[in-house]
Steps between C-alpha positions, in 0.01 A plus 500: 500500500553368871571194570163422667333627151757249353364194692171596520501506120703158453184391783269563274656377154583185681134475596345599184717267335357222755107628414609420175636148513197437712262598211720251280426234780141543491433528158678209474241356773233611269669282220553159732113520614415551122725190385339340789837437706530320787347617814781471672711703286280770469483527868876453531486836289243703704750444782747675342314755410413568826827495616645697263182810572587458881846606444419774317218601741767481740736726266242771478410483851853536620545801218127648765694489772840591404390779362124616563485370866846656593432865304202501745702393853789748358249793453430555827117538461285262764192501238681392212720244684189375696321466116789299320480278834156447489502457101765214562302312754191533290693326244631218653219430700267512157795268310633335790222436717691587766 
């Protein structure tokens, strides 16, 4: 295994392991709403739920271009480079209304 293999797979335990505490958080949203919590708190919550899926958006999207983005600038090929590019902007524009 290389050590790019190594981190990308520590990348994506770390973030799977995030998804997961996230799913605790909101579930546990679910439960202050139905015990009729405090607004406040509840919201309190939803922000860190939201925090916690940007990071791992930001995980994944680094993992694109580390490794999908790159393998197309290193192969050489104008289509496929000009594709990944275009699939990039595409997203950020849709997610970051850029």
């Amino acid at each position: 295994m290389t050590h790019d293999s190594v981190n990308l797979s520590e990348r994506r335990e770390k973030s799977l392991n995030r998804l997961k505490r996230i799913e605790g958080q909101v579930r546990g949203v679910v439960r202050m709403i139905e015990g009729e919590r405090y607004c406040i708190d509840v919201l309190t919550q939803l922000s860190a739920i939201k925090s916690a899926l940007s990071a791992v958006e930001g995980e994944i999207l680094k993992d694109h271009s580390e490794r999908c983005v790159a393998s197309a600038i290193h192969s050489g090929d104008p289509a496929e480079q000009q594709a990944k590019m275009n699939e990039l902007i595409a997203l950020l524009n849709k997610h970051y209304k850029l």
